[in-house]
N, C-alpha and C positions, 0 to 999 in steps of 0.2 A: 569466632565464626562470623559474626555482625562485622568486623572489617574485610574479612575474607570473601566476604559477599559483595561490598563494595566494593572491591576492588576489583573482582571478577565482574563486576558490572561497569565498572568504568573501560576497563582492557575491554570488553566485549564490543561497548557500543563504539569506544575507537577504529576494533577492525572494522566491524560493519560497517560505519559511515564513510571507511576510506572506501569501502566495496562498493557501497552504494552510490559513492562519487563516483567510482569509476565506470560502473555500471551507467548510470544515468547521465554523467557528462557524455564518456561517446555515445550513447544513443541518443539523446539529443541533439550534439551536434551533428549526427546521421541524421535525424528527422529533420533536418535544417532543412539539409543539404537534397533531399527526399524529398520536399514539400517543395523545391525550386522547381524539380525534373517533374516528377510524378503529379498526376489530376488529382481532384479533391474525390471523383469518384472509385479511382485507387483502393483512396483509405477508407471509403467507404464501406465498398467491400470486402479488405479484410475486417472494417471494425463488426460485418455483420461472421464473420467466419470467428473471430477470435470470443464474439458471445458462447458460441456453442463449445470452441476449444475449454475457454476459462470453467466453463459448469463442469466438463467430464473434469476438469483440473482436480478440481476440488475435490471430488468423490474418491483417487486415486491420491491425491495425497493430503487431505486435511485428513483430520480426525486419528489415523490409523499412524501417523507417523506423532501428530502431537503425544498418544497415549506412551510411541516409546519411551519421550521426552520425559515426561510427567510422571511414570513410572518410577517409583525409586528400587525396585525389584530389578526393573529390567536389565538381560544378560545377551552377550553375543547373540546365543539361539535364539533371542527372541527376533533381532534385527532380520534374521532370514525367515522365520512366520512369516512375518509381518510383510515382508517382500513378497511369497508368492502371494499372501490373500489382495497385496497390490495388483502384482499381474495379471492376475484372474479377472480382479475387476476392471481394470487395462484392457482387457481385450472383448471381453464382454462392449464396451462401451466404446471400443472401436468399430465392432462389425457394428454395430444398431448407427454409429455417424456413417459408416458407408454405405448403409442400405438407406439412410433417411436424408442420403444429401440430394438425389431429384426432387423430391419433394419440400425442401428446405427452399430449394431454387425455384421451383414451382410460386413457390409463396411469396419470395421476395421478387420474383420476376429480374432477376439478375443474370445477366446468359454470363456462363463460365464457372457460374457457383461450386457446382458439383464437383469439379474436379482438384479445386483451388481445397473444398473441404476436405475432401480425401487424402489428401496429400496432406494434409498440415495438421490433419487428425492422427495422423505418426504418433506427434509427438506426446497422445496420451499414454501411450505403450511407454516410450522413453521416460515418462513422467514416474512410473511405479519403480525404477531404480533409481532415479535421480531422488525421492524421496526421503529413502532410505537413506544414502548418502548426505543428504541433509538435517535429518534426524540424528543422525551418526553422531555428526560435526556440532550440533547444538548440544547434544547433548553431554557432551567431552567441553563446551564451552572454547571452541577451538577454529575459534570464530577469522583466525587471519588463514587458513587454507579455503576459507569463501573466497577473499581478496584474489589470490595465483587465479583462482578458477575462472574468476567473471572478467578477471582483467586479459587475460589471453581468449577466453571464448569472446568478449564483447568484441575486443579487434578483428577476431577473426571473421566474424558475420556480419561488423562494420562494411568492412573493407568487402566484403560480397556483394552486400546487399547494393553499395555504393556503382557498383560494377558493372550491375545486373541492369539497374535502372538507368545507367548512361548507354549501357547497349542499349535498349528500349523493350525489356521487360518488361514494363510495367507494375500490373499488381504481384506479381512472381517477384519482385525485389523485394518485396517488404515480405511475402510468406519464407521465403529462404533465410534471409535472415533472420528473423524468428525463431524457424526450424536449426538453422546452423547453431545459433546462439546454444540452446537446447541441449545440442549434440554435443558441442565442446564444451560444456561443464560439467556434465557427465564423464567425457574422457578425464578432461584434466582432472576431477575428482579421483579418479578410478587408479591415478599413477600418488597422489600425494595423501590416501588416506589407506586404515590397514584395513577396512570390511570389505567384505567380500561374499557373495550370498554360499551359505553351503547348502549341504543337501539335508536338511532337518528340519522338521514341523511340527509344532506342538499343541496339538488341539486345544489342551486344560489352560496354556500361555494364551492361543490367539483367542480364547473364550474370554479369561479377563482384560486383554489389552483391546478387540474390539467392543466390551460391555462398556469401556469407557468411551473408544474412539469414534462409537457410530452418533454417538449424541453431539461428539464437537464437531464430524461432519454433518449432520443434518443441520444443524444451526450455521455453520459455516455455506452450507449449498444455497440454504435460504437465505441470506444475506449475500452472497456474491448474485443469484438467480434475483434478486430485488435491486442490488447495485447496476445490475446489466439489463434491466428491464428498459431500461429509456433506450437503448441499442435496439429491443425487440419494436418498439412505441413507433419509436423516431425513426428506424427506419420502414415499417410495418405500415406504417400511419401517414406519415411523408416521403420522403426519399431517401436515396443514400446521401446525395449532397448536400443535405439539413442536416445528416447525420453525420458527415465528414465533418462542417462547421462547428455541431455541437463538439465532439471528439479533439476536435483539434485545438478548441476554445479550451478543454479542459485537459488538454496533455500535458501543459505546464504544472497547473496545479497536482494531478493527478502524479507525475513524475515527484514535484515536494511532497506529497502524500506519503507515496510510496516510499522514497528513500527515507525519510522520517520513521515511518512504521516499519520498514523494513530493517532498517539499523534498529530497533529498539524493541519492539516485541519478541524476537527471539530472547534477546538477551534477556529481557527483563523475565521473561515466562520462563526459561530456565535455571536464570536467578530466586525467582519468588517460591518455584516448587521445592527450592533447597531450603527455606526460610518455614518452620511451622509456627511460631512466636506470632500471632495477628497483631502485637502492640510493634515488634519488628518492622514488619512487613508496612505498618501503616506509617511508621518513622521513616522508612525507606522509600516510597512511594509519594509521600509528603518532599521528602527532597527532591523526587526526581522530578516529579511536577510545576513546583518554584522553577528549576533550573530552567528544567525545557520551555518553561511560558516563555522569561524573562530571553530565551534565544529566538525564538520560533515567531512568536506573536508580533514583534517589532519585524522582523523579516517580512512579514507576511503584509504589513498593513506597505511598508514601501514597494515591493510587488503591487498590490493592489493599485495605487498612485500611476505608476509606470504601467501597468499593463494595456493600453494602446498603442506604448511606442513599442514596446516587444512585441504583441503581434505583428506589429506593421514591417516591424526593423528586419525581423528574422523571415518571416514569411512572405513577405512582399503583400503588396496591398487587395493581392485578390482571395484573402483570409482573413478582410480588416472584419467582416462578420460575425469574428468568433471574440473578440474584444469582449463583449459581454457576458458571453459564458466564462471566459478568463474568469472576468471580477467574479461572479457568483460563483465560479469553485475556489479559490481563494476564501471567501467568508466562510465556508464551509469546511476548510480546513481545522481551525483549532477547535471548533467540538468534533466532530469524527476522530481528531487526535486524542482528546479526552478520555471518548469514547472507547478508541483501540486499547489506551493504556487500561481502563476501566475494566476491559474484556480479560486483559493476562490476566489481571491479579485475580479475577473470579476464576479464571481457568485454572488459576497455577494452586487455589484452593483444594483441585479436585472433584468440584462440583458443575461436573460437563452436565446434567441433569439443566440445572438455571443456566448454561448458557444456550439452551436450547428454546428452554421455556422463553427468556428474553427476545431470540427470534421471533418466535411465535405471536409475541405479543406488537412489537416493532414492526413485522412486515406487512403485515393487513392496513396498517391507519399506511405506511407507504404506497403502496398499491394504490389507494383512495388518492392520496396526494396525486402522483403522477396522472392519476385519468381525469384530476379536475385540471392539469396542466396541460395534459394532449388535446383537452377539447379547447384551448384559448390558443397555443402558440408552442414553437421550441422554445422559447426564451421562459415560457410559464411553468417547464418542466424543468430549468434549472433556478427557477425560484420554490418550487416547490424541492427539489433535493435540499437547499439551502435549508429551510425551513426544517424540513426530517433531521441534518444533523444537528439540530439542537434537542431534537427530541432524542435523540442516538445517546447525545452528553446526559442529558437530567437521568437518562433511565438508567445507563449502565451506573452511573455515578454513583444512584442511589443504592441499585444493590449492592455493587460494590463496597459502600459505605456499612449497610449493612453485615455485610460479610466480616468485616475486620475491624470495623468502627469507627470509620471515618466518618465524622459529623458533618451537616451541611453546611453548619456555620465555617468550619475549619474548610471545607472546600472553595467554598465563596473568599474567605480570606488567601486563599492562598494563589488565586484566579482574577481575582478582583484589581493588583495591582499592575500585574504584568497585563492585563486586559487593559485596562484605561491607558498605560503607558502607550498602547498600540494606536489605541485609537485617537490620541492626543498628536500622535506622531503624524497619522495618516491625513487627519484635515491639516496640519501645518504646512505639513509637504502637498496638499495638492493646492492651496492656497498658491506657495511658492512655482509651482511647477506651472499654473497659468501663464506667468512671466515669462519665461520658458519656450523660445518654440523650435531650436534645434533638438532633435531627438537625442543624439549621442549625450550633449550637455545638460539636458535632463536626467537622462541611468546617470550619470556621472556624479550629478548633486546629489540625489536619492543617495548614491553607494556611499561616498563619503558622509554625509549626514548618520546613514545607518554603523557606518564603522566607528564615528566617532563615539552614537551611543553606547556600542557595547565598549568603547576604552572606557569609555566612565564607569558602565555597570560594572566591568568584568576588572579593571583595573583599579578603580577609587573606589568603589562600593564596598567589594571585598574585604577591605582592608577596613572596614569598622564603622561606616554609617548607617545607620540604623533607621529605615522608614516607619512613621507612624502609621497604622490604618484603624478607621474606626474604633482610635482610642487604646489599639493592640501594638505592641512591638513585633516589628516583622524584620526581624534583622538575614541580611540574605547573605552574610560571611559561613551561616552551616554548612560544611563540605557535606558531597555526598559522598 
């Protein structure tokens, strides 16, 4: 069973990260391409339209699709409950964005709002069967029909959106895209997977699958509704074009975020609710943590180094402004990562109850951060997110820890090496990188430096040397 589960979790985070490659390389190279054509006031505006889309998101499909997952009960009939109590709430939460988008507009003083919302609020309707079909597919661990889906819908609304904005669309380039994206992975879903909603409803089923799922959505709405707050702040408080800069500053990091957690929390939450063994569970989570440091955290700190010349290289120099929200989401990446992994394993416990309470307790001191950052500067409010995800790590960590018994010492150990390795890396290379003043010869040094570390880690490490830390053997040859 304990190999069966590794290996369902190695196959797992394969497909997804080829998905999530494929996912986020074209739309980055669309946002490239988007950021040449398109104003910074563009993205402004949808990034003030996609706050409101991302909240209804949440409410329509967290919570109510994770319980199907985590369920070990769960049957066919339940996947169609669970869909209409989606659509209901889908449509509910679409009239309230149509009737509340003059007034959205009113506030942001954005002439075109309303209509840009309306239209692009669709796609929480579309969101209550796209759900489903995602639930589906996780919970079958059947993670390579993600890949067909995103890799045909991303083209598809690449190549629109690309379209749209050399007619001179404008902000309509990036909401259609969006919205197409949306559309065609729901189709494509809809041909390569066998559910299908029927006609059956089961009060006694959606009573115990919502008793668990309302708790990981409320905790999930509070934390996306606290993640998007700087969007309400920064453009509330200043403008859209400080809020385009900040957005754009963190699109990079925010894209590594994502495919990171994207590739891995399904899997791993799917994985761990199959696992009741907490000495399991903490065995398995201990590897997977080693592994991903020792990949992620070196990535991250040569990102960091180069991130002037990628903003400047990719977006031309009238985005050189967002270079330092770059760095500061960057540093923020591996605790929120922590964090994320932190959150499955409490989830995949079955104790949606503390991931709520955890919200609760997390978003208030955030809140506070952000209004001491709105009253000094943009750049204050992403030193203050900075600062929150470490609070994000120690907290989930700890209960987590709690939960299954993982100690702090064994966490710090197993964090402590791949952490100094990064940050040993990151002054060497910017050291070197002053010398440096072609751009491309810069990524270039960075890349190979970075590749050659992991031939060593991932090629000579493996194979039997063994680091010392604080007097402990930390030998990194344990497969996961």
């Amino acid at each position: 069973m304990h190999d069966d589960i590794k290996k369902s979790i190695i196959k797992g985070i394969g497909w997804k990260f080829a998905e999530r490659i494929i996912a986020q390389g074209v739309s980055f190279i669309v946002s490239i391409i988007l950021a040449r054509i398109l104003m910074p006031d563009d993205y402004g505006m949808v990034a003030i339209v996609f706050l409101f889309i991302t909240l209804a998101d949440v409410l329509v499909s967290s919570g109510l699709g994770t319980a199907l997952i985590q369920d070990k009960n769960a049957v066919e009939d339940d996947f169609s409950t669970i869909f209409y109590c989606s659509l209901f709430i889908s449509i509910c939460l679409y009239m309230i964005m149509f009737v509340s988008a003059p007034l959205i507009e009113h506030f942001y003083k954005i002439q075109g709002l309303t209509i840009v919302l309306r239209v692009f609020s669709l796609r929480i309707i579309l969101g209550a069967y796209n759900t489903i079909q995602h639930a589906y597919i996780v919970k079958k661990m059947e993670f390579q029909k993600f890949f067909w889906a995103t890799l045909i819908g991303t083209m598809i609304s690449a190549f629109l959106g690309i379209y749209l904005a050399v007619k001179g669309y404008g902000v309509w380039a990036l909401v259609m895209q969006y919205l197409s994206n949306s559309v065609m992975d729901s189709v494509v879903l809809s041909f390569i997977i066998k559910w299908y909603p029927k006609r059956v409803f089961s009060i006694k089923r959606a009573k115990v699958l919502v008793g668990y799922g309302w708790k990981i959505m409320c905790a999930d709405f509070i934390g996306t509704f606290f993640n998007q707050i700087q969007t309400v702040f920064i453009g509330g408080y200043y403008n859209a074009t400080q809020l385009a800069f900040y957005n754009k500053g963190n699109q990079i990091p925010n894209a590594m975020f994502n495919n990171i957690t994207g590739t891995i929390s399904s899997v791993l939450f799917s994985a761990f609710s199959k696992v009741e063994d907490k000495l399991k569970k903490k065995k398995l989570i201990r590897q997977v943590i080693k592994k991903l440091s020792f990949v992620i955290f070196p990535g991250l700190a040569v990102m960091y180094t180069i991130s002037d010349t990628i903003i400047i290289g990719l977006f031309t120099a009238k985005w050189a402004r967002c270079v330092e929200f770059m760095k500061y989401g960057i540093l923020s990446i591996p605790f929120f990562l922590i964090g994320e992994i932190s959150i499955q394993i409490v989830k995949s416990t079955g104790r949606s109850d503390i991931v709520l309470k955890i919200e609760l307790v997390k978003k208030p001191l955030y809140l506070i951060l952000i209004l001491i950052g709105m009253k000094k500067s943009v750049i204050a409010i992403a030193q203050m997110t900075c600062l929150y995800s470490i609070v994000v790590a120690i907290i989930n960590l700890y209960v987590m820890g709690k939960l299954i018994g993982y100690k702090g010492r064994e966490i710090l150990s197993d964090l402590l090496w791949p952490s100094f390795t990064a940050i040993v890396m990151a002054v060497i290379l910017t050291s070197f990188n002053s010398f440096l003043k072609m751009g491309y010869i810069k990524v270039l040094f960075n890349a190979v430096c970075l590749v050659v570390f992991y031939m060593f880690k991932f090629g000579v490490n493996n194979k039997g040397i063994i680091f010392k830390l604080k007097g402990e053997k930390y030998e990194d040859s344990e497969k996961v």
